[in-house]
N, C-alpha and C positions, 0 to 999 in steps of 0.2 A: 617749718620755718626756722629762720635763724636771725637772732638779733643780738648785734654785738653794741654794747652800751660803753663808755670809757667814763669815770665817775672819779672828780678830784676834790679832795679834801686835804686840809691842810698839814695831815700827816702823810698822804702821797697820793698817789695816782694809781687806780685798778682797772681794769678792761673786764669786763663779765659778757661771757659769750652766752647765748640762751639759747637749747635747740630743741625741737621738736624730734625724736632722733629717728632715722632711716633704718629700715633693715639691710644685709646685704644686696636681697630681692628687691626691696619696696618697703612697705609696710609691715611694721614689727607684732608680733602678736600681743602687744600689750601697751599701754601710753607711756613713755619715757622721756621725762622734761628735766634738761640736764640744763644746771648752770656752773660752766665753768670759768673761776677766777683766778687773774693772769695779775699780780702787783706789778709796775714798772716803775714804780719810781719810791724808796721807804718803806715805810712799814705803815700798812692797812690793817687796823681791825675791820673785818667786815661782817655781816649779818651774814652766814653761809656757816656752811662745816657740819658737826654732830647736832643734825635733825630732832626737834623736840617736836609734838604733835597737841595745838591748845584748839579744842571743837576741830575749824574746819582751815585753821594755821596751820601750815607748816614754817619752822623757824629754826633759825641755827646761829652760833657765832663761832666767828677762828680768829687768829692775829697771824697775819703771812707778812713775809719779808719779801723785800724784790726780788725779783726774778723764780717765787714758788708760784704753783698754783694750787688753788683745791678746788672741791668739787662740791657740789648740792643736788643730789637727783631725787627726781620723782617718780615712782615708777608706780603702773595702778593698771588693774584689769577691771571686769565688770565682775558678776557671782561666781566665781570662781578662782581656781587655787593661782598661787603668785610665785612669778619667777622671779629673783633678787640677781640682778646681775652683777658680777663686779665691778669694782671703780674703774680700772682698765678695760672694761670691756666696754662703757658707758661712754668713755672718752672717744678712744676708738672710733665710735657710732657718731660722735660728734662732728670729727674730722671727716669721715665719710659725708656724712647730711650736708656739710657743708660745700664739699664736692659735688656732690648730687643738683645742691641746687644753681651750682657756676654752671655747671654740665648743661642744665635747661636754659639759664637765660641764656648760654651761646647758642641755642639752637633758636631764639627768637628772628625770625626774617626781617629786622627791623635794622637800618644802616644810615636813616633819617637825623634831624635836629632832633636835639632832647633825649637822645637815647638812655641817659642813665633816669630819665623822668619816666620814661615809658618802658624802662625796666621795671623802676618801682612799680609801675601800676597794675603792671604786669603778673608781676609777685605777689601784691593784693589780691587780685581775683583768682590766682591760683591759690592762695590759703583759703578764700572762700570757700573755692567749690569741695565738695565732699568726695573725698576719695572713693568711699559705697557706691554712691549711686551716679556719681556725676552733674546732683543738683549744685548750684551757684547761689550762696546766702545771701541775703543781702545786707545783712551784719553779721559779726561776730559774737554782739552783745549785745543787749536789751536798753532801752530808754539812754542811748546817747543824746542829747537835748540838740532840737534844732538851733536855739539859742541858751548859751549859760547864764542856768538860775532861772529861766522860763519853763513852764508847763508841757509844750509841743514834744513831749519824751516818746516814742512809740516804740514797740517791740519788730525789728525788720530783721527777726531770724528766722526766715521762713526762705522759699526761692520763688520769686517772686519773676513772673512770663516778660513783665517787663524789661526789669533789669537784669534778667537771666536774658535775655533778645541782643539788650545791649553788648553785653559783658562777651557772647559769643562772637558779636560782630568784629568787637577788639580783638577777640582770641584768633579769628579767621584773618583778621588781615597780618596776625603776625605769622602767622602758616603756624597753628598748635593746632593740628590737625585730629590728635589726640582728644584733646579737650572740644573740641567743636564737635568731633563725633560722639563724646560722650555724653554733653550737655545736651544735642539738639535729642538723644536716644533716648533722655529722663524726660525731659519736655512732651515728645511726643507719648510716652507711658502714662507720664501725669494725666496729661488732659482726657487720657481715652477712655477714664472710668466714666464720667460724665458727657461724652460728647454727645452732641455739638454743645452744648453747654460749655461753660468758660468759666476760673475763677481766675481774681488777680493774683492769689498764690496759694502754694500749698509746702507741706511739710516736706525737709528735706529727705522722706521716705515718700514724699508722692504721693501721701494722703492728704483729704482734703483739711481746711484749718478751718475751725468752727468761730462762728463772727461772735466771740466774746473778749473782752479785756478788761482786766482785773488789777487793782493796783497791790503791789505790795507793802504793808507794812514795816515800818522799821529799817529800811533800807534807806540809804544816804542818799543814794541815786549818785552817779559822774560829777565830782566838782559841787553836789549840796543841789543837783537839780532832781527836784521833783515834778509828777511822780515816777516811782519807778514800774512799771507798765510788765504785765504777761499776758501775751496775746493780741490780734489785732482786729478789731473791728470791721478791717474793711474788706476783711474775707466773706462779708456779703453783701457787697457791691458790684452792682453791674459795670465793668471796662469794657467797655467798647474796644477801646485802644489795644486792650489785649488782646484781640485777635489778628489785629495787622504783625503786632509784634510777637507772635508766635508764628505767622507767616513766615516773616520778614529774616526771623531766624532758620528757618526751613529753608528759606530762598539764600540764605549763604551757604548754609549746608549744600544745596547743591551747583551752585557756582564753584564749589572747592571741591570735585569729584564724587559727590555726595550721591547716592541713585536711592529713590523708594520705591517699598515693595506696595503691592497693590494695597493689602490694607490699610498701608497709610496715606496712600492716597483717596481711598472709598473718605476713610476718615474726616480729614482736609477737604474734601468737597462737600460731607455733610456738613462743617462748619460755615463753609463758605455759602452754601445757602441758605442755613439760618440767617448768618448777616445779611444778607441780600434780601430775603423777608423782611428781616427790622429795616433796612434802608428805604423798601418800596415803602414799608407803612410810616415811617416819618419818625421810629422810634425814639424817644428823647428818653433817658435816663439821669438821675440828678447827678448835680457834680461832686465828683469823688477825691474830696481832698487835696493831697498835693499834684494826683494826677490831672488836674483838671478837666473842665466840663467836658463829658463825653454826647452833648447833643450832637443829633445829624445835622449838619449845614448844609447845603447846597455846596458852598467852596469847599469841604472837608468831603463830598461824594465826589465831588469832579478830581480832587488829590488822588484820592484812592484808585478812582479811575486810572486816571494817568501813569500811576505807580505800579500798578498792577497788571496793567494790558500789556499785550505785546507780543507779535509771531511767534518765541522763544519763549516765553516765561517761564514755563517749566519742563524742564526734562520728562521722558514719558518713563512710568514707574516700571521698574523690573519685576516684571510676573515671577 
């Protein structure tokens, strides 16, 4: 990602570019988070420059005059050895990422109202989803408050069937065909360690998440809200809901050229009769938080019904 900030003080005006940096390919073999700063107007002292290291701070300061720039990079692998790029070489990758990511949002099918709103939004779920595997987070970060200063803090870095259902649906109607292939491919891996079993999410490697939450210590939490929360609870709740929307994303996957192979369809039909078990027996399960109550209604079998019949519904799977 790339975020350009413009920051005025009353010694002048500076522009701070921030990028997540690209490789020539793609993806760089190591994390490189560059901040580069542009003075336009005076003279800026700015917090950037010659890097000091206090615990888990990084910090710096420089005084630039209009029209220099400097630089702040981070560069960091996991066990093992480290490559130091140059400063010209870091810039460079800057100017490229930033091309890279005009390059995709001109490839969004989208020529509707609000286009530069449903670019942003656009660009959010693509920072979501994970380059590895093609799961969609559902946050960035841990215990953002539903409300500030209130308790309602939870941990939604996980990828969750739900909002991963969603998230594909937007990505398919913008023709990221890319991304919809790659989401509905985690989706379906995730769930097949357990099936027909269902959970509402799992880890953004497709493991399952263990229904505990822990608060941590010591932590300010967003804005002074507490608590700050690891892990989520509702990873052992039964969703109903979660199986239509793990359909429901299967069913744009192939409205958009999408073909499945047989075992994912053996798959999807074992689930689909699970639910169909729980429907004849009347199953009620309690209600799950913000997802709301997942009992069987009567009107909520006849939706499903509706939604789901039909001569066409599914393409016939490629043996």
């Amino acid at each position: 990602m790339v975020l350009e900030t413009t920051y005025t003080t009353q010694e002048g005006t500076a522009c701070v570019t921030a990028a997540l940096g690209f490789g020539a390919l793609g993806q760089l073999p190591w994390t490189e988070l560059a901040h580069v700063v542009t003075v336009v107007l005076a003279v800026v002292t700015d917090h950037m420059g010659e890097a000091t290291c206090d615990g888990r701070t990084v910090r710096g300061e420089a005084t630039l005059e209009a029209g220099h720039t400097g630089l702040l990079a981070l560069v960091a692998v996991g066990a093992a050895h480290l490559h130091v790029p140059r400063p010209e070489e870091i810039v460079s990758r800057v100017d490229h990422t930033i091309t890279a990511w005009r390059q995709w949002t001109r490839s969004l099918a989208y020529d509707g109202p609000w286009r530069n709103t449903v670019v942003r939004s656009a660009l959010t779920l693509k920072a979501l989803t994970s380059r590895a595997t093609g799961a969609i987070a559902g946050a960035a970060t841990t215990s953002l408050p539903e409300k500030i200063g209130e308790s309602r803090n939870f941990d939604y870095r996980f990828a969750w069937i739900r909002d991963g259902s969603y998230a594909l649906d937007a990505m398919s109607r913008l023709g990221l065909s890319e991304e919809l292939h790659a989401g509905v491919t985690w989706l379906l891996d995730a769930v097949s360690h357990e099936a027909p079993a269902l959970r509402p999410q799992y880890a953004l490697s497709g493991a399952p998440v263990p229904d505990t939450m822990e608060q941590v210590p010591g932590v300010p939490g967003y804005r002074h809200s507490l608590p700050v929360n690891v892990g989520n609870a509702a990873a052992g709740q039964t969703q109903l809901g979660s199986y239509g929307d793990l359909f429901d994303a299967v069913w744009h996957y192939c409205q958009r050229r999408g073909h499945l192979d047989q075992a994912t369809g053996t798959l999807l039909s074992g689930m689909t009769d699970r639910v169909c078990d729980m429907l004849l027996r009347g199953h009620p399960t309690p209600a799950s938080g913000n997802s709301g109550s997942d009992v069987i209604t009567p009107a909520r079998r006849s939706a499903a019904g509706r939604r789901w019949t039909g001569p066409s519904a599914w393409p016939t799977p490629v043996s």
